[in-house]
Every structure is written in structure tokens, then in C-alpha cells.
N, C-alpha and C positions, 0 to 999 in steps of 0.2 A: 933173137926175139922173134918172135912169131907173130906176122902181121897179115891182113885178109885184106886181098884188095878189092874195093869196093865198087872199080870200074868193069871188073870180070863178076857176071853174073856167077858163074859155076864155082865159086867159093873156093881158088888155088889160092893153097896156101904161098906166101911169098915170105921173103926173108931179106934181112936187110944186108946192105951189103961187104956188114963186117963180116958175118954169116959165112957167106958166099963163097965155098971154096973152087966148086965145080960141078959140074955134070953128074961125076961120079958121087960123089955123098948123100944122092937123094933115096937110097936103103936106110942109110943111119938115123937120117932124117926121120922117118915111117917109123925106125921103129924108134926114135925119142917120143915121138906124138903117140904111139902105142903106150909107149911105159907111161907119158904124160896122162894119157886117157885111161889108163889103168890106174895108174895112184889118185886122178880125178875120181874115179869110181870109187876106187876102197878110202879116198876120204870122203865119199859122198856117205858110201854103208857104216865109216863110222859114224861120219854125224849122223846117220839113221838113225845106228844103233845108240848112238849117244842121246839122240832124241824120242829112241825107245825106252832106252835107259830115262831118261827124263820122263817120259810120259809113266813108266810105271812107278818112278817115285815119285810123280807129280800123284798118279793113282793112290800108292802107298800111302802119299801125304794126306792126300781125299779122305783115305780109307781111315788114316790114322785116326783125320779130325771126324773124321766122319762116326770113327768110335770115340775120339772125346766129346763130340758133340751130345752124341747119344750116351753118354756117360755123363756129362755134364746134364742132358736131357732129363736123365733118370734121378741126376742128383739133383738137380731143380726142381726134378716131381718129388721127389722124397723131402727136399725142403720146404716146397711147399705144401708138400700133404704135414708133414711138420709143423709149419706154418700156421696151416689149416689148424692143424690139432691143439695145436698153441692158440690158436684166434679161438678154436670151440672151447679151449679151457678158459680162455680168458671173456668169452661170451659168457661161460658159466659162472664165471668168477662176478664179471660186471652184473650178471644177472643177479645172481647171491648178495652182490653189493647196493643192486639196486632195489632187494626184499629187503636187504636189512636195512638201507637206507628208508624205504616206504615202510618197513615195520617202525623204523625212529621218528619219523615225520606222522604216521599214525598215532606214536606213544607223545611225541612233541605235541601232535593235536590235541589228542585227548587232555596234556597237562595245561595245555592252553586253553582248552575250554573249562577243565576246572577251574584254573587262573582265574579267568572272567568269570567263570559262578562263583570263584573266591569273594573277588572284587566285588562282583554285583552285590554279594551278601553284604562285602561289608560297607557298602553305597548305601544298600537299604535298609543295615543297620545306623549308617552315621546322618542319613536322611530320616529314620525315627529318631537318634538320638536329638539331633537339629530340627525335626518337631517340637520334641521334647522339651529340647533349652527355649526352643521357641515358645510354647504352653507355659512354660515355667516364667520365660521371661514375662507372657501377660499375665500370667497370674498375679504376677511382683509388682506388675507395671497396674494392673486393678486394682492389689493392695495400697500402694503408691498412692495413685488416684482415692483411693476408700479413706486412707487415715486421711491424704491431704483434705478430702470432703469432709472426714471427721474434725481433721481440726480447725478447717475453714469454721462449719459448726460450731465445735467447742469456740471458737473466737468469736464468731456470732452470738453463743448464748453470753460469754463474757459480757462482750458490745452492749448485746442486751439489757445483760442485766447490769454491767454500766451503765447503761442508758438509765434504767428503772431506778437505779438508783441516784444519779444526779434527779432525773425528775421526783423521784419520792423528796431528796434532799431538797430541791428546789421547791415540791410541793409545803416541807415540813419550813425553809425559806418562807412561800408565801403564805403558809398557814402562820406563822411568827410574825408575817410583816402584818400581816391581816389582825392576826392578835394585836400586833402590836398597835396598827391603825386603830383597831377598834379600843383599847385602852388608850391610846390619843383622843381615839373620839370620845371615848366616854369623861378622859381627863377634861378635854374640852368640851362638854358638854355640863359636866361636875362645874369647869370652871364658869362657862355660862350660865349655869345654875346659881353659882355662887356670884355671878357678878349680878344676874336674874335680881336673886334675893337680898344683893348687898343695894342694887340699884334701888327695888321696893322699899327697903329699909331709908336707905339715903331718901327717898321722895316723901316716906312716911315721914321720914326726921323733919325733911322739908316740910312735908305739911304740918305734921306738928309744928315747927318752928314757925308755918304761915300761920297755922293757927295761933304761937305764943305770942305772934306778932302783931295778928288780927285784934286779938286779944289785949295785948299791952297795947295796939292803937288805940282798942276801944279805951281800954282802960287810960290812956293816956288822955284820948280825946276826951271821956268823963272827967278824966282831972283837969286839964285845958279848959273843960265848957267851967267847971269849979274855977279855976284859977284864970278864968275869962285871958287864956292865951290867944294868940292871934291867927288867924287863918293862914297864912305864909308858914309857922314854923310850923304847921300837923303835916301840909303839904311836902314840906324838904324830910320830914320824918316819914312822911310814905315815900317820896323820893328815894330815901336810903333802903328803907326794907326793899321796893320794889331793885336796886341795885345791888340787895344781897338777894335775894332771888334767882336775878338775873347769873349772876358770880357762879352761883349752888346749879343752876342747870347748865348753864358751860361748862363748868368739873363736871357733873352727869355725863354729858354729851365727848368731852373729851376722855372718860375713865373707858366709858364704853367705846371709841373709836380706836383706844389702845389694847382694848383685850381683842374688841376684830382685829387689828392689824398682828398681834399677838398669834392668836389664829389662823388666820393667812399663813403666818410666814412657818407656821408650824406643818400645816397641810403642805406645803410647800416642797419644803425639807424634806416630809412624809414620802410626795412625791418623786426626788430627786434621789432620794434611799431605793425608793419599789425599782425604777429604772437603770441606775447603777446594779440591782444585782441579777 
């Protein structure tokens, strides 16, 4: 083995001292470290060359990717010019889709503004209709009101003429009661007439009778002053006429207190009749 001793500046090679045969072996020696230094070399040029070798397949490889790259490059441009042309169809497409969709949304309009002029029409037909029931209904509701005023009326002329007719009936009542008072009164008047005339008569009778008596006194007393009678019996004999007299004007005075009270109680009754009806 080959060792460099580090106390000797000038780099002699030393050897250890398995090595060590002698004196004589230091040619072999020179030329081992020649062949050493030579196969150092040519494995130095191979790894050059090995590293040549390397650097041009390392190039190669560069080269290689470097055309897939750009091949890839080209095919990414082509993709996306692809792409592209795909995006502008489909721009074209969204566009188209978005006329025909603004053409649908224009015809959607328009059907919807019809719609609402539909509507409206028929708002402002069911808003005259609903006048109309409305008008209708006052019409109904004034007819209503008109008969009920009419037959409020027609009740009233009824009323009325119920009314006119109790009072006529009531009139033709007090015209009956009033007849009939008045043939009361006139009965009662007939009758005071008749008692008038029965009373005159009865006083006539009386005074006849005073005079048949005046008369028979005289005549009595002519025959008494003849028959020289005595003063005491002419006197009890006037006595007595004077107490039939007497007799005849009490009947008078009580006949007549019985037809007034008669009367009375007849007006009365008369009375008690007109008030009761």
C-alpha cells in the first residue's frame, strides 16, 4: 500500500513494511505507479467519456423533452385553439340560446301583457258588471222602498178610511143617540105635556069640584040657614072640603114630583148610554 509521508515535504512515496523487500525493487515500484497512474487516467477518460456519454443523453433527453415539450406545446395549441373554437361555437351557441331565449322572454312578454289587458278587460267588465248588479240592486232596493211607501199608504188610506168609517159609524151612533135623545126628549116633553094637561085638568076637576063644593056649601048652608043648623057643623063641613083639598093638591104635587124624578132618571140613563159608547 502506498503511503505519503507527511513529515517529508518533497512527497516520497514510502511503503510500508510488508512492502519492503529492498533496495533493488524501486523500478517495479515506478513502473506499478505508472500502470497505477495510467489505469487512473483511462478510468478517469472513461468516466469522462461516461460522463460524456451522460451529458449527451442527458442532452438527448433535453432534446427529446424538449420535442415533447414542444409537441406537447403544439398540441396544447391545437387544443386550445380547439378549445377556442369549441368556446366560439359554444359562444355562438349561448348566443343563439340567448336570442332565442330573449326572443321567448319578448313572446312571454308580450303574452303577459296581453294577459293583463286580458284581465284588465275582464276587471272592467266585472267592475261594470258589479255596477250593474249594483244599479240593479237600487233599483230593487227603490222599488222595495216604493211599494213599501205604497203600502205603507195603501195602510194609511185603509187606517183612514177606517178611521172615517168608525167616525161616520160613530157620527151615525151620535146622530141615533141624538135622535134618540131627542124622541126622549120630545117623549118627555109629550109626557110633560100630558102630565101639563092632565095636571090643568086634575085642578080644573079641582076647581070644579071647589066649585061643586062652594056650591053644595052654599047650597048646604041655604039649607042649614032653612033647617036653622048650627054654626059648628057648616064649619067641620068646610073643615072637610078644605081637607079634601088639601088631599087633591098633595096627589098634584106628589104625581108631578114622580114624573120629574121619572125624568131625571131617564136623562140620566140617556146619559150613561152617550158615555158608554
Amino acid at each position: 500500500m502506498l503511503h505519503i509521508n507527511k513529515i517529508d515535504r518533497a512527497r516520497q512515496p514510502t511503503y510500508a513494511p510488508s512492502h519492503v523487500i529492498g533496495r533493488g525493487c524501486t523500478p517495479t515500484i515506478s513502473i506499478l505507479s505508472i500502470i497505477s497512474i495510467i489505469s487512473i487516467i483511462s478510468i478517469l477518460s472513461i468516466i469522462s467519456i461516461l460522463s460524456i456519454l451522460n451529458i449527451i443523453n442527458i442532452i438527448s433527453i433535453i432534446s427529446i423533452i424538449s420535442i415533447i415539450s414542444i409537441v406537447s406545446i403544439i398540441s396544447i395549441i391545437s387544443i386550445i385553439s380547439i378549445i377556442s373554437i369549441i368556446s366560439i361555437i359554444s359562444i355562438i351557441g349561448i348566443i343563439s340560446i340567448l336570442s332565442i331565449l330573449s326572443i321567448l322572454s319578448i313572446i312571454s312578454i308580450i303574452s303577459i301583457i296581453s294577459i293583463i289587458s286580458i284581465l284588465s278587460i275582464l276587471s272592467i267588465i266585472s267592475i261594470i258588471s258589479i255596477i250593474s248588479i249594483i244599479s240593479i240592486l237600487s233599483i230593487l232596493s227603490i222599488l222595495s222602498i216604493l211599494s213599501i211607501i205604497s203600502i205603507i199608504s195603501i195602510i194609511s188610506i185603509i187606517s183612514i178610511i177606517s178611521i172615517l168609517s168608525i167616525l161616520s159609524i160613530l157620527s151615525i151612533l151620535s146622530i141615533i143617540s141624538i135622535i134618540s135623545i131627542i124622541s126622549i126628549i120630545s117623549i118627555l116633553s109629550i109626557i110633560s105635556i100630558i102630565s101639563i094637561i092632565s095636571i090643568i085638568s086634575i085642578l080644573s076637576i079641582l076647581s070644579i069640584i071647589n066649585i061643586i063644593s062652594i056650591i053644595s056649601i052654599i047650597s048646604i048652608i041655604s039649607i042649614l040657614s032653612i033647617v036653622n043648623i048650627s054654626i059648628i057643623s057648616i064649619l067641620s063641613i068646610l073643615s072637610i072640603l078644605s081637607i079634601i083639598n088639601i088631599i087633591s093638591i098633595i096627589s098634584i104635587i106628589s104625581i108631578i114630583s114622580i114624573i120629574s124624578i121619572i125624568g131625571i132618571i131617564s136623562i140620566i140613563s140617556i146619559i150613561n148610554i152617550i158615555s158608554i159608547k
